[in-house]
Every structure is written in structure tokens, then in C-alpha cells.
DRENDO-1510 file (C-alpha; in Angstrom, 1 decimal, always signed):
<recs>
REC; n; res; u; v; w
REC; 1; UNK; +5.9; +32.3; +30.8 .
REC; 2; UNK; +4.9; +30.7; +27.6 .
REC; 3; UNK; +7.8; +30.3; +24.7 .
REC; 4; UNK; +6.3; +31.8; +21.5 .
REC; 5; UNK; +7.4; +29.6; +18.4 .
REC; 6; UNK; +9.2; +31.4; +15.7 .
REC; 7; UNK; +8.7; +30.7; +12.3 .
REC; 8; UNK; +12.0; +29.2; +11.7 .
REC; 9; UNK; +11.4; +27.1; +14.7 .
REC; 10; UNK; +7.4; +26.1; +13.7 .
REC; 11; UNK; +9.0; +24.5; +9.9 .
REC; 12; UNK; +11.6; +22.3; +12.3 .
REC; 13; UNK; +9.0; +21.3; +14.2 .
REC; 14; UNK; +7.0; +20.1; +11.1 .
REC; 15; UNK; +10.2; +18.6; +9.3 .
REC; 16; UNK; +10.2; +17.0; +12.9 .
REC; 17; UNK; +6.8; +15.4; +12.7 .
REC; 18; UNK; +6.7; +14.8; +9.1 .
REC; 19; UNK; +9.8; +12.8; +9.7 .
REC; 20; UNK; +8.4; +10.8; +12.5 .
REC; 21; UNK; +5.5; +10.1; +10.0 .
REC; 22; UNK; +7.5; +9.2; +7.3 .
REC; 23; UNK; +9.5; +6.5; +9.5 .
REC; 24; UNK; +6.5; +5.0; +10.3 .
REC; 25; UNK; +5.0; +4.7; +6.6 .
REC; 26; UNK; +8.7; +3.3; +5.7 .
REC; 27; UNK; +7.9; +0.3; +8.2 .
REC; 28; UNK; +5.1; -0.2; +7.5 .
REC; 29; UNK; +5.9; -0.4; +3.7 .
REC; 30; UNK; +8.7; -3.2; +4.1 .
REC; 31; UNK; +6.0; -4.7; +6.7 .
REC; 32; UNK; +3.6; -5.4; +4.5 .
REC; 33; UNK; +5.8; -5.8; +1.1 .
REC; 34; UNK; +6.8; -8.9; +0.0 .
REC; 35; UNK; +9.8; -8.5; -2.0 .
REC; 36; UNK; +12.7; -6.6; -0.3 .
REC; 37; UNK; +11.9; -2.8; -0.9 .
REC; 38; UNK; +15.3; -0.3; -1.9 .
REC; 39; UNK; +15.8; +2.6; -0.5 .
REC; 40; UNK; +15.4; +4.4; -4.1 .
REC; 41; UNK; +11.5; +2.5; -4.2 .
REC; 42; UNK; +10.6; +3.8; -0.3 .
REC; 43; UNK; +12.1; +7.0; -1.3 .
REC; 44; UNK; +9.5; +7.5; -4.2 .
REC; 45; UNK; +6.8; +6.2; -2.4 .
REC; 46; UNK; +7.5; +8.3; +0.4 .
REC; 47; UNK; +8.8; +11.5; -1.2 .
REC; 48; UNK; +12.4; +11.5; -0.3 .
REC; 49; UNK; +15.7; +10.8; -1.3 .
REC; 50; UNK; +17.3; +7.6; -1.4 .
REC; 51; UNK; +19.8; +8.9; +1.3 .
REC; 52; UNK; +16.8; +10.2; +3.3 .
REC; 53; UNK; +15.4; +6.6; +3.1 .
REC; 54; UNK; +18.9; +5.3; +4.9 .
REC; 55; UNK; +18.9; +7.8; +7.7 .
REC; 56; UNK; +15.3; +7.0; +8.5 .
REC; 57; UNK; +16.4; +2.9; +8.6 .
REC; 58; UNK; +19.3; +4.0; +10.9 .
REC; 59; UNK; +17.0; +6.2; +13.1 .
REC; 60; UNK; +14.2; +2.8; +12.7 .
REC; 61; UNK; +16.8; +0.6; +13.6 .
REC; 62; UNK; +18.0; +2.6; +17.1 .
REC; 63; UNK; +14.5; +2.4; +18.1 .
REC; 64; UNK; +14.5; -1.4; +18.2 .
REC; 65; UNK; +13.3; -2.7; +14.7 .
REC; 66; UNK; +15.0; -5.2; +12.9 .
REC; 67; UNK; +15.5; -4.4; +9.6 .
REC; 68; UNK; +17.8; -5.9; +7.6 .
REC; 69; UNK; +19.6; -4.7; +4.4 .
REC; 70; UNK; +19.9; -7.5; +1.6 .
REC; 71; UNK; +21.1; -6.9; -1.9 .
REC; 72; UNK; +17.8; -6.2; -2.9 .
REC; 73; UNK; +16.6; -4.2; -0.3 .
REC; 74; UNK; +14.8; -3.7; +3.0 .
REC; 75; UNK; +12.9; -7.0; +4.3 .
REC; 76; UNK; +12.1; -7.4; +8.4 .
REC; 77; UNK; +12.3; -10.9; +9.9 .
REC; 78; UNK; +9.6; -13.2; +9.4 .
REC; 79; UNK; +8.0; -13.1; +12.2 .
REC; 80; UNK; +7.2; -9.8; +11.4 .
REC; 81; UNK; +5.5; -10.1; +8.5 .
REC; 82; UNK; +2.1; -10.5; +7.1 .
REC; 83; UNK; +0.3; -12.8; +4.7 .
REC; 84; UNK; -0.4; -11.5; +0.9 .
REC; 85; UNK; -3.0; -12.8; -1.6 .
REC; 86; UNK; -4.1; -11.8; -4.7 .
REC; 87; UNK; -8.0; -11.6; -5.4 .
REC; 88; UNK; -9.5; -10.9; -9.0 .
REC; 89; UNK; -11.7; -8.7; -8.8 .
REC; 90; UNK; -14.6; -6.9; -10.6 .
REC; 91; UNK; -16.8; -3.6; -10.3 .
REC; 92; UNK; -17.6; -0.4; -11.4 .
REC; 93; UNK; -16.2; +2.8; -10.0 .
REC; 94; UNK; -19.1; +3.7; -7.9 .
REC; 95; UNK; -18.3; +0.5; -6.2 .
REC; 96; UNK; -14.5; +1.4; -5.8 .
REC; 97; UNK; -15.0; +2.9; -2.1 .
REC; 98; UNK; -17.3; -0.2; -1.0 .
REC; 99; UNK; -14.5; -2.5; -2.4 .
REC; 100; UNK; -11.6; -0.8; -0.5 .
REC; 101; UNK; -13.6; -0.5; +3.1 .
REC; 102; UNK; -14.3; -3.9; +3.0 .
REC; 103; UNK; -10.7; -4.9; +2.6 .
REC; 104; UNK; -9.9; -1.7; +5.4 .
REC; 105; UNK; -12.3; -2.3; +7.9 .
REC; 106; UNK; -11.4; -6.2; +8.4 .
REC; 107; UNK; -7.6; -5.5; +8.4 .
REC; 108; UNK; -6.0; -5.9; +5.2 .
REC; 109; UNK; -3.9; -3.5; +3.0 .
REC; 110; UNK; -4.4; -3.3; -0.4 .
REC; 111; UNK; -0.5; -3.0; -1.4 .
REC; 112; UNK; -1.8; -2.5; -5.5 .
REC; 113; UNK; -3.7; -2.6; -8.3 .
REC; 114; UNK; -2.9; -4.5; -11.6 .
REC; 115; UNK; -4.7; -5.1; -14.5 .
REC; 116; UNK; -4.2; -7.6; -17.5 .
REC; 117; UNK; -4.6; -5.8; -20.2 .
REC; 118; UNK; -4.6; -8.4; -23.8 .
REC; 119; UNK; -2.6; -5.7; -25.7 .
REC; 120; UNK; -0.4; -3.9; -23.1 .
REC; 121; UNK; +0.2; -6.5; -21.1 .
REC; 122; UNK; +0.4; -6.1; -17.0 .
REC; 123; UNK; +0.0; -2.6; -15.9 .
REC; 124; UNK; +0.4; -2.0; -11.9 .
REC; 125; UNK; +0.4; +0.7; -9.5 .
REC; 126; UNK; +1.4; +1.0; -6.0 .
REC; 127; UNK; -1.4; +2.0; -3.5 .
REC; 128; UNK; -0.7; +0.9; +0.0 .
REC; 129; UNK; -4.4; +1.6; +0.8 .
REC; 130; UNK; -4.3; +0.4; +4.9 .
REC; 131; UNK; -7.2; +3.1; +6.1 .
REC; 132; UNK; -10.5; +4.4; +5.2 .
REC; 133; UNK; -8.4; +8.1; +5.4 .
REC; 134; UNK; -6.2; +6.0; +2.5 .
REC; 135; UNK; -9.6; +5.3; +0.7 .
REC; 136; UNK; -10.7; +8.8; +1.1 .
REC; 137; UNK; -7.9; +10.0; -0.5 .
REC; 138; UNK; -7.3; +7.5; -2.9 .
REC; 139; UNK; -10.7; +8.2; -4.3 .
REC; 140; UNK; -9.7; +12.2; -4.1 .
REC; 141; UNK; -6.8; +11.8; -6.6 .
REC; 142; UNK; -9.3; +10.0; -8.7 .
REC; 143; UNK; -12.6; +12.5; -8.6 .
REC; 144; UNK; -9.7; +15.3; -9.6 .
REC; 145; UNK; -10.0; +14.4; -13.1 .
REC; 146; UNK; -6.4; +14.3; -13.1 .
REC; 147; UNK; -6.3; +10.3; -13.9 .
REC; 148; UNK; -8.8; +7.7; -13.9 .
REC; 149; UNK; -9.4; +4.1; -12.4 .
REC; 150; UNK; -7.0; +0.9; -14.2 .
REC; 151; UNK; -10.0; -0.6; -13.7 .
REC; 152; UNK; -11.4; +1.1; -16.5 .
REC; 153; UNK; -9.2; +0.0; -19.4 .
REC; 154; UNK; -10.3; -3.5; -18.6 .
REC; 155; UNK; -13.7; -3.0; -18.4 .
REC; 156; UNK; -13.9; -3.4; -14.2 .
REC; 157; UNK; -11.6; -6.5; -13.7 .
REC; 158; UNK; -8.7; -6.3; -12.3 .
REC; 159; UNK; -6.0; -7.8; -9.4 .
REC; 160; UNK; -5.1; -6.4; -5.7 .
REC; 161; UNK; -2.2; -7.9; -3.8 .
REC; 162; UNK; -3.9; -7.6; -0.1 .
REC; 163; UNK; -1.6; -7.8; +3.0 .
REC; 164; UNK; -3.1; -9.0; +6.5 .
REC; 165; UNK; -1.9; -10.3; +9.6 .
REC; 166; UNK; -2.9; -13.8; +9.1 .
REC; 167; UNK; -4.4; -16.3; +7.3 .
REC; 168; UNK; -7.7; -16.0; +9.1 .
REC; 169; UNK; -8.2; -12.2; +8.6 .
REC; 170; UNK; -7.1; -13.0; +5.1 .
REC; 171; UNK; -10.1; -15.7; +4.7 .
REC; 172; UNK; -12.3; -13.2; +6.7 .
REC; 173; UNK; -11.6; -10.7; +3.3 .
REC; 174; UNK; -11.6; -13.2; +0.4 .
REC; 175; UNK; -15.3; -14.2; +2.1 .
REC; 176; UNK; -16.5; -10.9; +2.6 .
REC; 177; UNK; -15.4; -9.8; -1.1 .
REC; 178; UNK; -17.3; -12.6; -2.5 .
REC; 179; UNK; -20.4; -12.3; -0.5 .
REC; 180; UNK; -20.5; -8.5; -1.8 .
REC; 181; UNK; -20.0; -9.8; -5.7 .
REC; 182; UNK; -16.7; -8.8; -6.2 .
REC; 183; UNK; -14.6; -11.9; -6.8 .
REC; 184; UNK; -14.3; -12.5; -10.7 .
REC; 185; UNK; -13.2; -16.0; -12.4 .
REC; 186; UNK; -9.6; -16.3; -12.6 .
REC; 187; UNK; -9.5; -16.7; -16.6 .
REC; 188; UNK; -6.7; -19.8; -17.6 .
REC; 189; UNK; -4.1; -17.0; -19.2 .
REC; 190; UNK; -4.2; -15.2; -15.8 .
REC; 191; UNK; -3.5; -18.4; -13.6 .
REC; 192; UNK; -0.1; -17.2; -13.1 .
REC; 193; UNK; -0.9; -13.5; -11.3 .
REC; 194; UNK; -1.9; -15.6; -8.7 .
</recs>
């Protein structure tokens, strides 16, 4: 005879998932990050408290990961991690989408967006863009109306730290980004974002 699921039951079944989820977002954030992320940052980029965050690393950490706990945060050995580089870049927003799938689709993560701006100075965001689903919905939140593109406020330029496995995929990207037309001139002020 088949159990029927109360509703009580159904929500700790989601809280279940959702947490299963969320562990794997948190390792794949200090994965790809590279400064040690705190619990307070992984809990606002993933929606939870800060204490949360610390469960989640214990529960992580029973199932055989190695994450450690600095002073400044979460980091995972190096063997774990990936290579970053940071590519200028330049578009308009109906090229946004084209821009993120090539990164996607030949393995890199797009960890953020920056822009330079000569008045306000840097101005960042955190994207963690790893999928064309995180495209999708990226692009989503944009098409709302609710906020629009950094890109715009400096006329289509701006940064992405990218995170790949290696050095090679990383090439793969910076080529494929310039055969498409989006690498821009690293201007002398902005030597040292890269």
C-alpha cells in the first residue's frame, strides 16, 4: 500500500532537497572562489544564515570534502581548485546571452561582473553564472525591468573574473571570446583589475 505524503511531511521533504541543493552550491562557491569565502558571504549568496552556512560545512565535511576554516573564511585544498582570469570585455545587451554561453558551454564560471566606472570607481556584483539555466535566469532578473545591465553605465565595457578547471579550458575561453569580438583593450589605468 502506498504511503500518502502529508503536507507537513511534503515541506520537510522540500527543506530536505533544498538543503541538499544548497550544500552543493556552497561547494561549489568556495570551489571556484578565490579568496576564502565566510560563512556570513555563502549565507547571502545562498539565502541562509550564517549559522545555516556552518551546519551545511559540518554536514559537507562528513561526506568527505575538505574544507578548511581560516580566519577569513572557507578555502578547499589546492588541488581542488580551479584557475581564474579576468577578461575585459565589451558588448551590447543583445549580445549578453552569446557572451555568457560561450564562457558556459566550454566550462568556465563567470564568478562576477565589474565595471570601472571614472567617477564611481569599481562597482562589482556577484554572479556565479556556471550554466546556461544560470544564463537563463540571469537574463530573467534583467528583462524584469527591475535592474539593468553594469554594462550599461560604462557604455558596454566591463570585467568578469571566469573560473575553469585548467589553464587549457581557460585558453579555450579567452580564444573563443576574442574570435566572437568581445575582448576589449585593457586601457593603462585598468592594468591593475587584471
Amino acid at each position: 500500500m502506498e504511503k500518502k505524503i502529508t503536507g507537513k511531511e511534503s515541506l520537510e521533504l522540500e527543506k530536505n532537497i533544498s538543503g541538499k541543493e544548497r550544500r552543493k552550491q556552497i561547494l561549489e562557491l568556495i570551489r571556484q572562489s578565490v579568496v576564502p569565502l565566510s560563512g556570513a558571504k555563502l549565507g547571502q549568496l545562498t539565502g541562509v544564515s550564517r549559522q545555516v552556512v556552518v551546519q551545511d560545512i559540518a554536514l559537507l565535511r562528513t561526506e568527505g570534502h575538505e574544507i578548511i576554516s581560516t580566519a577569513r573564511g572557507y578555502i578547499l585544498p589546492a588541488e581542488e581548485k580551479c584557475v581564474s582570469r579576468k577578461f575585459k570585455v565589451y558588448h551590447t545587451d543583445e549580445r549578453m546571452e552569446e557572451e555568457l554561453n560561450t564562457i558556459v558551454d566550454l566550462g568556465g564560471a563567470v564568478q562576477d561582473v565589474m565595471v570601472n566606472h571614472r567617477t564611481y570607481g569599481k562597482v562589482s556584483a556577484e554572479l556565479q553564472i556556471r550554466s546556461r539555466r544560470d544564463v537563463q535566469n540571469f537574463l530573467e532578473q534583467i528583462r524584469s525591468g527591475k535592474s539593468m545591465p553594469l554594462l550599461r553605465i560604462t557604455s558596454g565595457y566591463h570585467f568578469h573574473t571566469v573560473n575553469a578547471e585548467s589553464e587549457e579550458i581557460m585558453d579555450e575561453i579567452e580564444e573563443a571570446l576574442r574570435a566572437k569580438g568581445f575582448l576589449a583593450d585593457v586601457l593603462p589605468y585598468e592594468k591593475e583589475e587584471l
